[in-house]
C-alpha positions in Angstrom: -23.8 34.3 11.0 -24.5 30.5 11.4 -24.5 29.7 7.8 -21.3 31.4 7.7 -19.8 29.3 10.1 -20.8 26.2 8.6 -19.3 27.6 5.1 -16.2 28.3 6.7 -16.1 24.8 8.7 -16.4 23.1 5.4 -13.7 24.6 3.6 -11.7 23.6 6.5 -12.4 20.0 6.3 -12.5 20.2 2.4 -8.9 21.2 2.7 -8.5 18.6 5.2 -9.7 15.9 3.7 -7.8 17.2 0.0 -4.2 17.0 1.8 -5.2 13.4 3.4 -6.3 12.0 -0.1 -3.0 13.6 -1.4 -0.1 13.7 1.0 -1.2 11.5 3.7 1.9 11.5 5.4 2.9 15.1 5.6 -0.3 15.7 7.2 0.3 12.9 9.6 3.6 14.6 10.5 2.1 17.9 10.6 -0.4 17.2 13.1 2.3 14.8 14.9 4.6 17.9 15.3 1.9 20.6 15.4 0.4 18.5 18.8 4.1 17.6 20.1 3.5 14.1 19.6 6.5 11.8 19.3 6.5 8.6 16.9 6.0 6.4 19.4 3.0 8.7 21.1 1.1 8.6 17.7 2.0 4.6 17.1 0.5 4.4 20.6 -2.8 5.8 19.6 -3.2 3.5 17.1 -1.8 0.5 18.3 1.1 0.2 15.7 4.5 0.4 15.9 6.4 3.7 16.3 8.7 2.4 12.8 5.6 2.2 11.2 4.5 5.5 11.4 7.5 6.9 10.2 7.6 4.9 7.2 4.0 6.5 6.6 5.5 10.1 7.1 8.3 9.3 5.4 6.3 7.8 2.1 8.1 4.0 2.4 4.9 2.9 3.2 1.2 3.4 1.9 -1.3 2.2 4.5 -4.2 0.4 4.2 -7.1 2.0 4.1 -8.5 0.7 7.1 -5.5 1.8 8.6 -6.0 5.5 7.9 -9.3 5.7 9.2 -8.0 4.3 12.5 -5.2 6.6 12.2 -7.4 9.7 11.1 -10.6 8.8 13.3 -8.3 7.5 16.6 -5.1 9.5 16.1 -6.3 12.8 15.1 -9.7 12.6 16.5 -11.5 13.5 13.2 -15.4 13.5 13.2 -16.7 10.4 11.5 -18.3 12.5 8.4 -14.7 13.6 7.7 -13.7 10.0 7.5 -16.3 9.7 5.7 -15.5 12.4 3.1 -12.0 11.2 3.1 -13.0 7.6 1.8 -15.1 9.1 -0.5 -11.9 10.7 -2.3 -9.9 8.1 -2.0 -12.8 5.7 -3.7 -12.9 8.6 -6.3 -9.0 9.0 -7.1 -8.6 5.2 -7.0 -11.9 5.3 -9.9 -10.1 8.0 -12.0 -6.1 6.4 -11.6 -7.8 2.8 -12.8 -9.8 4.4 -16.1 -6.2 6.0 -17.0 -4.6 2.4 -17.0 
């Protein structure tokens, strides 16, 4: 029954961590609507401005990535080996987009 759990935790966070690597900021709108969180509630988390995080959701902006660990880790509370997992991705996408170029 435990094993199971842990299988079904990591699919959870595999999805997760997938739709942060590829629509980072649908699923920072998602969880700012899901939670009832207003722009300026999430900017608040994060210490950034309220503009800025709509520019994220609204793809005018690609963060940093330093950025979106803050965001992920402080905003939405995710447990530092889903950060983790998350810059692994990214570190991986970024490897395969610069071998096409």
């Amino acid at each position: 029954m435990e094993i199971e759990m842990l299988q079904d935790r990591e699919k959870v966070v595999n999805v997760k961590v997938a739709k942060a690597v590829e629509d980072f900021g649908g699923l920072i709108r998602e969880f700012r609507l899901k939670n009832n969180l207003s722009l300026q509630d999430t900017a608040n988390l994060v210490s950034c401005s309220s503009s800025y995080i709509w520019r994220i959701e609204n793809y005018k902006r690609n963060p940093e990535l330093n950025f979106r660990v803050r965001l992920l880790s402080l905003g939405m509370c995710w447990e530092t080996k889903d950060v983790q997992s998350y810059i692994q991705m990214v570190i991986i996408k970024e490897t395969l987009e610069l071998q096409k170029n």
